[in-house]
N, C-alpha and C positions, 0 to 999 in steps of 0.2 A: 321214183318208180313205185305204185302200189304194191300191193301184196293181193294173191288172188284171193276172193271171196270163199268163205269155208265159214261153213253154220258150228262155229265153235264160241266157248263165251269172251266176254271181254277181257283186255289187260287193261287194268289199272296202274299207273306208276305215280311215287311221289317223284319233282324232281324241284330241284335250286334256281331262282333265278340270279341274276347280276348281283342282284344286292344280301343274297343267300335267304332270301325268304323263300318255304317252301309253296308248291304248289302241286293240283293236279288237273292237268291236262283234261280236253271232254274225253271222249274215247280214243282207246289205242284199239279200237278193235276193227277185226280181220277183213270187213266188208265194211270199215268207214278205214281206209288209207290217206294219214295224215307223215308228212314230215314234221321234225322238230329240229330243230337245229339249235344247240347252246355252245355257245363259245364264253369263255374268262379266260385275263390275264392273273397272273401269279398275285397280284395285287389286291384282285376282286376275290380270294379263295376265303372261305368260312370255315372254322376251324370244324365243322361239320363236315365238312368235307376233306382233310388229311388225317393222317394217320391216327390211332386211337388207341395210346399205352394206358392200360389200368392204371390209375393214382394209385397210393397208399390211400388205406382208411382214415379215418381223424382217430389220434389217441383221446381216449380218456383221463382226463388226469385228478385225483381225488384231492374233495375242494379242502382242507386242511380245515380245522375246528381247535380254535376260531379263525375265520375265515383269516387272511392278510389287510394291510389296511390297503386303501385306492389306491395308492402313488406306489406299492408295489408291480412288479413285473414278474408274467413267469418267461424262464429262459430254459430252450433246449439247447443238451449238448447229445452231439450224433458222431458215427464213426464206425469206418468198418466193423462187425465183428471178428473178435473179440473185443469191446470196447472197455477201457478203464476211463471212467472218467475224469475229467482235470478241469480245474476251475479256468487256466491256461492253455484251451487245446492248441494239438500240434496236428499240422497236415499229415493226414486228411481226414482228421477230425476239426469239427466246426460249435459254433455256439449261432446259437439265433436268440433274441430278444422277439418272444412270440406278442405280447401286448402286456398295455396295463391290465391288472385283474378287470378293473369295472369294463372293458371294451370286450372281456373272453364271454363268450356264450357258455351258461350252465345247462347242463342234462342229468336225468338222476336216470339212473339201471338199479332198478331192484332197491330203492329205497337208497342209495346212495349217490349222491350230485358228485359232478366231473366237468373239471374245462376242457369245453371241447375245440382240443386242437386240430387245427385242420395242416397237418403235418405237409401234406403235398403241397401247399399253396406258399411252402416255408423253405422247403429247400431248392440250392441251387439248382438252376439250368439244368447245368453239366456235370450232374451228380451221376459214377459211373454205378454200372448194374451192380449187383449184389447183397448181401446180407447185413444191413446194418441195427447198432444198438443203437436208443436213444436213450436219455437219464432227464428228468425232469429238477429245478432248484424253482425255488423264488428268490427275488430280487429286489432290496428294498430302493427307497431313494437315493440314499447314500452310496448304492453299486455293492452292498453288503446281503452275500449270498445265503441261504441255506445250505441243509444236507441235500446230497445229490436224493431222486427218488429210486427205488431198483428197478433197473432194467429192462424194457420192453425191445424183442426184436422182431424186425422187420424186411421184407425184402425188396429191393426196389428191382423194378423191371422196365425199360423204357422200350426195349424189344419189340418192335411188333413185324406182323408176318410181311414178306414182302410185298412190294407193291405189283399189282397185276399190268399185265401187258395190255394193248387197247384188244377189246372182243372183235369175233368179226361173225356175219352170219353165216351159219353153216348149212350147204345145201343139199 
């Protein structure tokens, strides 16, 4: 069923097709009456299109002078706060082995270089909401640790606002 004619301007919409490439439609406007129809299965969905929890930012972590040799690794340890850290954690505190040095991406702030960890891409899944600390070490070949680094905290949020119900047009 069209829409009756009304000298108002165009809508433009972006929308997804099947394979989640965007597009835009000729006109959605009020005196050219087009249908659209898009149908996906749950299979076909783009992560552009569910839900959207803010990551964590990437830490910074200060490149140590002189640097570590290649066959080192930095390791984070995380945990709710309060966090003590332990070379040993205990649930539901964790350790991640973030990379070799040579594979971390450097950035300098202000005249000082940092690996940049990309901390969201590192923890679990099914990490609940909340406040956590992390501590940074390196890690030589041999599984032989540093001093922990001090503490950085963070908040994790996976939260997001509910889902809306289908629209309908209202007359």
């Amino acid at each position: 069923m069209g829409l009756p004619y009304r000298a108002e301007p165009c809508v433009r919409a972006c929308f997804f097709d099947q394979l989640g490439q965007s597009f835009v439609p000729g006109s959605l406007c009020f005196g050219h009456p087009k249908t659209y129809v898009f149908q996906t299965d749950s299979a076909q969905l783009k992560e552009s299109l569910l839900s959207k929890p803010v990551p964590l930012k990437d830490f910074g972590v200060p490149v140590p002078s002189p640097p570590p040799a290649a066959t080192c690794s930095l390791v984070v340890y995380y945990g709710p706060t309060p966090m003590t850290p332990a070379y040993t954690p205990v649930a539901p505190n964790g350790r991640i082995v973030a990379g070799l040095i040579p594979s971390l991406t450097v950035k300098t702030v202000n005249g000082v270089a940092y690996y940049d960890d990309p901390i969201s891409a590192e923890l679990p899944q099914n990490i609940a909401n909340g406040s956590y600390d992390f501590s940074f070490t390196i890690m030589d070949a041999n599984g032989a640790e540093g001093d922990f680094s001090p503490i950085i905290t963070a908040v994790v949020d996976t939260v997001v606002p509910p889902k809306l119900g289908q629209p309908i047009e209202l007359t």
